[in-house]
C-alpha positions in Angstrom: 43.3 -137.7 -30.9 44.9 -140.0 -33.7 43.5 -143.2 -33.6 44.2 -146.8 -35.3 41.6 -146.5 -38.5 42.4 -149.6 -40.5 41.1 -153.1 -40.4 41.6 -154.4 -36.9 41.5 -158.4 -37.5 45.2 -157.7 -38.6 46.2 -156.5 -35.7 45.3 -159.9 -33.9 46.7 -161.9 -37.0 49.5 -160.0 -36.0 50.0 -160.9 -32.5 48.7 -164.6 -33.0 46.2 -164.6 -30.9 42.4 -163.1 -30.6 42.3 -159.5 -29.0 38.4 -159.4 -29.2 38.4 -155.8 -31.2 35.5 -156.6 -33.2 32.3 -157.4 -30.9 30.5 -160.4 -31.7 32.4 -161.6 -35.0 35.6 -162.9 -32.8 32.9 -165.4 -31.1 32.1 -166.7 -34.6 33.8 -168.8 -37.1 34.2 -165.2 -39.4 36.9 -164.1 -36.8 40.4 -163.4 -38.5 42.6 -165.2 -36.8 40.4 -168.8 -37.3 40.5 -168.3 -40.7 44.0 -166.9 -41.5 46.2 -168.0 -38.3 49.5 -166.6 -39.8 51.0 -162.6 -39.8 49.4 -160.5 -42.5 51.3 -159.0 -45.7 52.7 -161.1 -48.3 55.7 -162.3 -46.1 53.1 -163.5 -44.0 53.0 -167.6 -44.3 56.6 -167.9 -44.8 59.4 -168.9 -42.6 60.4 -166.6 -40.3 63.7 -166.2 -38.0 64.2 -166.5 -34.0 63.4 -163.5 -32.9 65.7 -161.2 -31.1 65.3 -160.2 -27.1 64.5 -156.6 -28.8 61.5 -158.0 -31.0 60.0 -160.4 -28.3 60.0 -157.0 -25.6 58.6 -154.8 -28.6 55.7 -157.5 -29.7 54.6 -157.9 -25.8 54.0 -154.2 -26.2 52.1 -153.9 -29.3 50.0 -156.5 -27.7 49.0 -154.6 -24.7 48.9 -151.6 -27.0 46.3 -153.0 -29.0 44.4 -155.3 -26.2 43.7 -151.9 -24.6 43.6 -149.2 -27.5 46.3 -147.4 -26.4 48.7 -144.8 -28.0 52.3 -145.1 -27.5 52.7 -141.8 -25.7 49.8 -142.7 -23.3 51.2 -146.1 -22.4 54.3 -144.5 -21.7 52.7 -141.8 -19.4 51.0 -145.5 -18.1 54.2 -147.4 -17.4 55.8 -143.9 -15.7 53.4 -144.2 -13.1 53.1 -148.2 -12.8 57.0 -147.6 -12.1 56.0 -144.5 -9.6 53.6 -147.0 -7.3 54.7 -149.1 -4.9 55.1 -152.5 -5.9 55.9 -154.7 -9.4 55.7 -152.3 -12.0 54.4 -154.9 -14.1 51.2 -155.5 -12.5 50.7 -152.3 -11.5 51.0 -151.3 -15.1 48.1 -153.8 -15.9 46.0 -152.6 -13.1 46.2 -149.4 -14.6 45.1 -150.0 -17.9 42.4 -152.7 -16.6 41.2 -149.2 -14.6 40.6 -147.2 -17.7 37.1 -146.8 -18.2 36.4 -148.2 -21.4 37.6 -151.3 -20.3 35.6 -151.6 -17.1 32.5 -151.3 -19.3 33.7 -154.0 -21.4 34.3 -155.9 -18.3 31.0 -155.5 -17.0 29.3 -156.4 -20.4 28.1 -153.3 -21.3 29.8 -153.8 -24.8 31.0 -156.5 -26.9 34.6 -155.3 -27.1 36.8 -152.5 -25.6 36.5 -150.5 -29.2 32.7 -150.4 -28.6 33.1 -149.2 -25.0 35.1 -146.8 -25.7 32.5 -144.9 -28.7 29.9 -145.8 -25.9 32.0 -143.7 -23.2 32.5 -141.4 -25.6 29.2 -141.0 -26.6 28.3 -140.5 -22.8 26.2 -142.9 -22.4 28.1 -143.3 -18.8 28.1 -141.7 -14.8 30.6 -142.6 -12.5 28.9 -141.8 -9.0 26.4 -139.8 -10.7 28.5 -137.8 -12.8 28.8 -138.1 -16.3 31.7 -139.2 -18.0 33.1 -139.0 -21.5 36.8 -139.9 -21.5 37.7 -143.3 -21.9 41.0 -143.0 -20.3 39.0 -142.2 -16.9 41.0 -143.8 -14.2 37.9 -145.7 -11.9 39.1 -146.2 -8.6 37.8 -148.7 -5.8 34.1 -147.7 -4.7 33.4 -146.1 -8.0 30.0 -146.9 -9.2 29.3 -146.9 -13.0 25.6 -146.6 -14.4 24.5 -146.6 -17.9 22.9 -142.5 -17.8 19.1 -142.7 -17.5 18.2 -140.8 -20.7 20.6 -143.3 -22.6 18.3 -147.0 -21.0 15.6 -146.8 -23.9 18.1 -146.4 -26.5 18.3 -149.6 -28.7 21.9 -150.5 -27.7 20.9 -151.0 -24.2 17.6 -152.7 -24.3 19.1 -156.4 -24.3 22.3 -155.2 -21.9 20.9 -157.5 -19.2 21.0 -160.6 -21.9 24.6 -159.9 -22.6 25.7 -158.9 -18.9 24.7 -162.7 -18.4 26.2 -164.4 -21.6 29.5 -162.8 -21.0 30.0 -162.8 -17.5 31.8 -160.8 -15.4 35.2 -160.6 -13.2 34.9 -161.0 -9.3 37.0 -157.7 -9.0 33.6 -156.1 -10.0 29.9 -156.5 -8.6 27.2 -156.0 -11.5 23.4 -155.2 -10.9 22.1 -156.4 -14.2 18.7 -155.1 -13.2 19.3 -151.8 -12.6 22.4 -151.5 -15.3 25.3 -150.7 -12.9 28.2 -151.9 -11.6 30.8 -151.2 -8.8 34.3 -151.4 -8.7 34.8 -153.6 -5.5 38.8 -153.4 -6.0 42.0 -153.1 -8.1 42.5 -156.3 -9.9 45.2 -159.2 -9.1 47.4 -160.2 -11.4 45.8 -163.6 -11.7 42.3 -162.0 -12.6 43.8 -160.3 -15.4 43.0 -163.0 -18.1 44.9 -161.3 -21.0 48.3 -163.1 -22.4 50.7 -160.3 -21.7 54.1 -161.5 -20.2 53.9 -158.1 -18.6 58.1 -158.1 -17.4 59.2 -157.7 -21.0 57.6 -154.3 -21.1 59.3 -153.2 -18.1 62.2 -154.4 -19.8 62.1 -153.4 -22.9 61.1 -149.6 -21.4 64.4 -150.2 -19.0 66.9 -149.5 -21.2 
């Protein structure tokens, strides 16, 4: 599958704000967007225009785009069922991506960033209810429980998972066992849990006409 291969600190310089796609570097003074808060290219620190209804849909969509690691063609396969389900299409369109299994390992901090859960997942370092699992668009559902795989726990990446489980917290839609490297998925998030800055009705817009 095509994937986004150049340097990702633009893409947040882009949207103006921090996307965490880089691990540890966005909680240090190195991160992009500290250092260079404008858009990249040469255009980049000049003046720029009001933007239209158009661009302000379109750049909530790159954002979520990017937050997540998401193809265009997936999230619209995404926002076709969020406007299937019952209720706002918005949120349900978040739920879905916040269900993706690379970013519930982020979420339990099992990785630094969604970019490195998703190589992890890949890599199949993961089980859901005992079953390995190497796609990272795997859609967990409520009751799902997610284990790092036993012949993966002595591998270097995991030996201090328990250290970084604690110093990034979780969210209270999942539990964690920091012991034993696991975590449930207890339910779907709300809307208020979902601490990304999406202004998620401008997608549903912009995909509406």
């Amino acid at each position: 599958m095509a994937r986004y291969t150049e340097a990702v600190c633009r893409q947040c310089r882009r949207e103006g704000l921090k996307l965490y796609l880089k691990g540890e570097r966005c909680y240090t003074e190195k991160c992009g967007v500290d250092r260079r808060a404008y858009p990249p290219g040469q255009h980049g620190q000049g003046r720029r225009g009001k933007q239209s209804e158009y661009g302000l849909q379109l750049r909530e969509k790159q954002k979520a785009r990017r937050v997540y690691g998401v193809l265009e063609s997936q999230f619209r396969k995404y926002f076709k069922e969020a406007d299937r389900r019952k209720g706002i299409t918005g949120e349900n369109l978040l739920q879905i991506l916040e269900s993706r299994m690379d970013n519930v390992v982020f979420r339990l901090g099992l990785a630094l960033s969604r970019p490195e859960a998703r190589q992890l997942v890949r890599h199949g370092h993961f089980a859901v209810n005992g079953q390995k699992v190497s796609i990272p668009s795997f859609q967990v559902r409520p009751g799902d429980v997610i284990t790092v795989r036993e012949n993966s726990r002595d591998k270097g990446r995991f030996k201090d998972v328990a250290e970084l489980m604690r110093t990034h917290g979780t969210v209270d839609w999942l539990e964690v066992d920091r012991e034993n490297l696991t975590g449930k998925v207890v339910r779907l998030p709300n809307r208020e849990e979902i601490d990304i800055p999406i202004t998620e009705h401008l997608i549903v817009e912009l995909y509406s006409r």
